[in-house]
Legacy VTK file of the C-alpha trace (Angstrom):
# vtk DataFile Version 3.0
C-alpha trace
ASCII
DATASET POLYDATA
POINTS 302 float
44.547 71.543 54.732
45.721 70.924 58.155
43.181 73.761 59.502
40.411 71.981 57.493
41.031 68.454 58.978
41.455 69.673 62.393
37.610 71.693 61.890
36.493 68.222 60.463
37.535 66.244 63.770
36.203 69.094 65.948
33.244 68.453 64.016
32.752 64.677 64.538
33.719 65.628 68.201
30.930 68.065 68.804
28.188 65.254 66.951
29.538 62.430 68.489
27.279 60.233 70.734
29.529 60.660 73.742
29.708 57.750 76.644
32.068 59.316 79.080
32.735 56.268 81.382
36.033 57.324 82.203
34.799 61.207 83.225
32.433 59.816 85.595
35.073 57.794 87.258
36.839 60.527 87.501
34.083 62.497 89.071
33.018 59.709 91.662
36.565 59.032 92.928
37.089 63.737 93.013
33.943 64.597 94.240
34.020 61.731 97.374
37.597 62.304 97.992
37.105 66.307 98.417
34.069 65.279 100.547
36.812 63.835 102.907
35.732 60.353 101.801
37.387 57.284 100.433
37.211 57.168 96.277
37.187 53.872 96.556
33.731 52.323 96.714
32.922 49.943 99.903
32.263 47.133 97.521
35.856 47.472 96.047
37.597 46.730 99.260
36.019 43.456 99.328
36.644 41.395 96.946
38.286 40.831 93.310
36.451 42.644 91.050
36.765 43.498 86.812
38.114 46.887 85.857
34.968 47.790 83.875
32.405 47.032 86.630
34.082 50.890 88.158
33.170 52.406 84.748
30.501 55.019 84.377
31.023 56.658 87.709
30.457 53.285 90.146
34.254 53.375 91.619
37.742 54.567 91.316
40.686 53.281 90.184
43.657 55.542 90.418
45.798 56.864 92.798
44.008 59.269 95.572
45.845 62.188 94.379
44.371 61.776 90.583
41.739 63.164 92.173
42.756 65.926 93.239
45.324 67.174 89.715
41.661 66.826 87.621
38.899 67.770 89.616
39.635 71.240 88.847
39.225 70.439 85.001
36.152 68.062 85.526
33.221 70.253 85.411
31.830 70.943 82.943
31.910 68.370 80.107
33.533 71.331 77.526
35.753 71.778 79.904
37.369 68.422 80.714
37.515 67.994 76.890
39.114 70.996 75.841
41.683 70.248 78.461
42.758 66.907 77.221
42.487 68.296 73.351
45.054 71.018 74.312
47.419 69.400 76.717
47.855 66.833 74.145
48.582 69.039 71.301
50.238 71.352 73.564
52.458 68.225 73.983
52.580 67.085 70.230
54.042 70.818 69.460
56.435 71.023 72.037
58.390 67.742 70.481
58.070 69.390 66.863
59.409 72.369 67.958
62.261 70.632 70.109
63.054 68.364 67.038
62.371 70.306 63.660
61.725 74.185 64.850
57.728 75.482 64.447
57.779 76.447 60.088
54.323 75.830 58.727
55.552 72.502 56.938
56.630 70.557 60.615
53.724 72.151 62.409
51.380 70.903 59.652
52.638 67.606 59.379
53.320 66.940 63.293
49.293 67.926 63.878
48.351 66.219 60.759
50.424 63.007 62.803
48.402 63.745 65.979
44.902 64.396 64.837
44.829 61.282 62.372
44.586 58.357 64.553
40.858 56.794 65.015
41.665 56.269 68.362
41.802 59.794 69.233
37.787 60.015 68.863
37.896 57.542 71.037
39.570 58.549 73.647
37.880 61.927 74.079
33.891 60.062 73.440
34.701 58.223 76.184
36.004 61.045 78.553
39.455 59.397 79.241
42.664 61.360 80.223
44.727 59.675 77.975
45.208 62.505 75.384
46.403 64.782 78.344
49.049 61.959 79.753
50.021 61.714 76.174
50.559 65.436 75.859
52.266 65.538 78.755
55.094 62.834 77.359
55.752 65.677 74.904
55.916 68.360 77.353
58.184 66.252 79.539
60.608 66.052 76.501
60.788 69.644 75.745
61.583 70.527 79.588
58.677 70.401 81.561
59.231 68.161 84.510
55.624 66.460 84.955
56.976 62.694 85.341
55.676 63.196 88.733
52.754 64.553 87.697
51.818 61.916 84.698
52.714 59.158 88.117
50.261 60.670 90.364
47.433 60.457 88.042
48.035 56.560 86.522
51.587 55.874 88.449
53.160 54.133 85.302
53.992 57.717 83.622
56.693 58.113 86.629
58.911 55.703 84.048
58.925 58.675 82.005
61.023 60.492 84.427
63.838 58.335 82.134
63.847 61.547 80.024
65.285 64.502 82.432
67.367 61.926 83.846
69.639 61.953 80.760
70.166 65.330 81.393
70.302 66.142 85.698
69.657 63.525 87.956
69.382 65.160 90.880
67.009 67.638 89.160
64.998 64.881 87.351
64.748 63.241 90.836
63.121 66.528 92.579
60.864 67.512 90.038
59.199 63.630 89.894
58.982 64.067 93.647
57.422 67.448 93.644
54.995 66.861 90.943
54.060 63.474 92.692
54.354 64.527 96.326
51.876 68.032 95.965
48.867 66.325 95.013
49.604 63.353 97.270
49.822 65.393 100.446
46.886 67.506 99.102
44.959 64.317 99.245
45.965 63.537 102.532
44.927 66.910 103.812
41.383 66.070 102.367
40.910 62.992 103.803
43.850 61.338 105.691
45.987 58.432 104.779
42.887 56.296 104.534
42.435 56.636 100.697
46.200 55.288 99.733
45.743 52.128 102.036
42.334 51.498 100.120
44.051 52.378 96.953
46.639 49.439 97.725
43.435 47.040 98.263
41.335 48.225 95.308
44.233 47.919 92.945
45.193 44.593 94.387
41.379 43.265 93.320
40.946 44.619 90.484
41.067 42.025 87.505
41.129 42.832 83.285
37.391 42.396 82.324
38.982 40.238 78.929
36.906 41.143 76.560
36.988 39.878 73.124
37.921 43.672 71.651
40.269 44.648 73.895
44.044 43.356 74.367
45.116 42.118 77.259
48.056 40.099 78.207
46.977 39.065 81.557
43.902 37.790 79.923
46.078 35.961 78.355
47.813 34.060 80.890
51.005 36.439 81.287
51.399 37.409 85.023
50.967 41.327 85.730
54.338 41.299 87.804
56.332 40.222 84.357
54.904 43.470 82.620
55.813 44.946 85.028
59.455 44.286 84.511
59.342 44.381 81.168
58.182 48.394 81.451
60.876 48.931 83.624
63.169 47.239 81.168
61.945 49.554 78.630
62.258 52.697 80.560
65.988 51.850 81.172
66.692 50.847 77.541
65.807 53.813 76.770
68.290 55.609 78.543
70.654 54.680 76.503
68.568 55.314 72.826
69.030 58.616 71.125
66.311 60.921 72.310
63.609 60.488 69.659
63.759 56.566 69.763
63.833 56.567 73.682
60.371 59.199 73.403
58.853 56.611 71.105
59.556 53.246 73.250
58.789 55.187 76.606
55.424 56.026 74.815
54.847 52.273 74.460
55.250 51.487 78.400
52.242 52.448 79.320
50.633 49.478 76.555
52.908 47.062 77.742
52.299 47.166 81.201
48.680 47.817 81.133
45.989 44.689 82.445
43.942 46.113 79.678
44.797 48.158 76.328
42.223 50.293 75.150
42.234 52.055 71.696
42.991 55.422 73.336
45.819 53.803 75.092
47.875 54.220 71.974
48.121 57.630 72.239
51.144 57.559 74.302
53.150 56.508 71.089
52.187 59.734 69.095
54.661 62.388 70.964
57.504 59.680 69.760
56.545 58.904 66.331
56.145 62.855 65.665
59.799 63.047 67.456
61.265 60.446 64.918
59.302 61.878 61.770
60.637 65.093 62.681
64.370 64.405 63.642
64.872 61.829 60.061
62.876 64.657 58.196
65.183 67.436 59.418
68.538 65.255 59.063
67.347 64.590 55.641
66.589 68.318 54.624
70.007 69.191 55.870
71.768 66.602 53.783
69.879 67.308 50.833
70.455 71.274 51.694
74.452 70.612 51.597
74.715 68.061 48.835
72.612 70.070 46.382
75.111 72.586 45.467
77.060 70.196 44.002
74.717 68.402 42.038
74.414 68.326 38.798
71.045 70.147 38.973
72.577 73.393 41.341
72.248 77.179 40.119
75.860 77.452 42.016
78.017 80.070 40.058
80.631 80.039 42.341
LINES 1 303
302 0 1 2 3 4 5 6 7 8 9 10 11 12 13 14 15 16 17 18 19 20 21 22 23 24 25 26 27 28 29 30 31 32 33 34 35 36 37 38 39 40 41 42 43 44 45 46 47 48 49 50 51 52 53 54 55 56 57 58 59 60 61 62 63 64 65 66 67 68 69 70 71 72 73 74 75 76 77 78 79 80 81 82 83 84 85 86 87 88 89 90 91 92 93 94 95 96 97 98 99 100 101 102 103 104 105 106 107 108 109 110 111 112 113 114 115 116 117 118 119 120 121 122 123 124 125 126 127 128 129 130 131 132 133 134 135 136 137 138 139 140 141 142 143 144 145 146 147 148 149 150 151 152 153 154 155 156 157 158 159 160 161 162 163 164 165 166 167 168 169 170 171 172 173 174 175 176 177 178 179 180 181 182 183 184 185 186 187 188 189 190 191 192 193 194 195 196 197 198 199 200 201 202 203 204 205 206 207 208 209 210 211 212 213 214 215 216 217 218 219 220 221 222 223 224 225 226 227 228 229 230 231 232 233 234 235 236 237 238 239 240 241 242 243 244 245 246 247 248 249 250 251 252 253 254 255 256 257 258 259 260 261 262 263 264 265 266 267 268 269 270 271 272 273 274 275 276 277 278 279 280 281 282 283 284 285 286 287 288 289 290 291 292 293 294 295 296 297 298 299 300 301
């Protein structure tokens, strides 16, 4: 069943009327940065300006070295999407394996998890990265040290260096720097220090667009600085959560501190819900596994 739903998604993927604003970002801010340009367009620089006027390919919005960790996965369009489809279930396995062990009945039920959610579609019509940052939450809590990584595409990820830093400090420390500081001086070596100081401007004019379908606090009077403290707050509550529960609320940072909360953005909660599905389901089967010998229904002979 799980096979069949996962062809019937591919299928509304491959005949869905695709509107890849976000890919086309992504290509305008790669392709001038690599030129040894600014991704930042002039206009940008000037002014305040709403987050949706950069859609479609007509600026940038992300750090400098964003451009550089997915140019190599932007062309072609196949491409780019197969990427995010299999970093994020990549990601989705790597917490049911890490909470529940890879038998057919938690692989089945951790996909079934990831491949439900409407905003999925959404995400991948409209060419965003999202799926791949959310994989990447549940490669981070299997191991993989990409907090740096997930910060130098969309910054706020770096909170989810909270998870190696239960384990190593020091270690969790490095890897965030590494993962953040290759791409960064990559981008430098491209086109100077230029690009950060206009990605300090840009990001300090852009404004929410507030539309009437998409939430945003800002929009709704709360300043951006006190989302930003309540995402830090998060990320160091969750230090102290067991690890399932800490992979769920770090997934929620991201929503909380965004200026503007897309349907895709939601994604970031999957890797934790599929971590607490699978740790209750697995305490639960191991309770029932030791308490059934001595019920009243066991085939114990003793």
């Amino acid at each position: 069943p799980v096979l069949a739903y996962l062809g019937t998604q591919l299928t509304m993927v491959s005949s869905a009327n695709f509107d890849p604003v976000d890919w086309l970002t992504y290509r305008y801010g790669a392709n001038r940065l690599l030129a040894g340009q600014s991704p930042y367009a002039p206009w940008q620089l000037t002014g305040p300006y709403t987050l949706s006027d950069v859609a479609g390919g007509n600026g940038f919005v992300y750090p400098p070295s964003a451009a550089i960790l997915l140019a190599p996965f932007l062309q072609p369009w196949a491409l780019w999407v197969a990427f995010n489809v299999l970093v994020y279930l990549a990601g989705v396995l790597a917490v049911v394996a890490v909470s529940a062990g890879l038998s057919p009945l938690s692989v089945s039920v951790g996909l079934w998890i990831a491949l439900s959610p409407p905003f999925l579609l959404d995400g991948i019509i409209g060419g965003g990265v999202t799926p791949a940052v959310a994989g990447a939450l549940g490669l981070i809590y299997a191991g993989l040290p990409l907090a740096g990584v997930g910060a130098a595409i969309k910054l706020v990820p770096g909170a989810w260096v909270a998870i190696p830093l239960r384990v190593d400090v020091k270690r969790a420390l490095i890897g965030a720097a590494v993962g953040f500081g290759v791409p960064a001086a990559i981008s430098v070596a491209f086109a100077g220090l230029g690009p950060w100081a206009d990605f300090v401007v840009a990001i300090r004019n852009a404004r929410p667009g507030c539309f009437n379908d998409v939430l945003s606090a800002v929009c709704g009077g709360t300043p951006q600085a006190a989302l930003l403290v309540a995402g830090a707050a998060l990320a160091v509550v969750s230090i102290r959560l067991p690890r399932h529960w800490a992979l769920l609320v770090l997934g929620l940072v991201p929503i909380v501190v965004g200026p503007e909360i897309w349907p895709h953005y939601w994604l970031t909660i999957i890797p934790g819900f599929v971590a607490v599905v699978m740790t209750i389901g697995r305490r639960w089967a191991r309770g029932h596994q030791v308490a059934q010998p001595y019920g009243t229904g066991s085939s114990r002979t003793g």
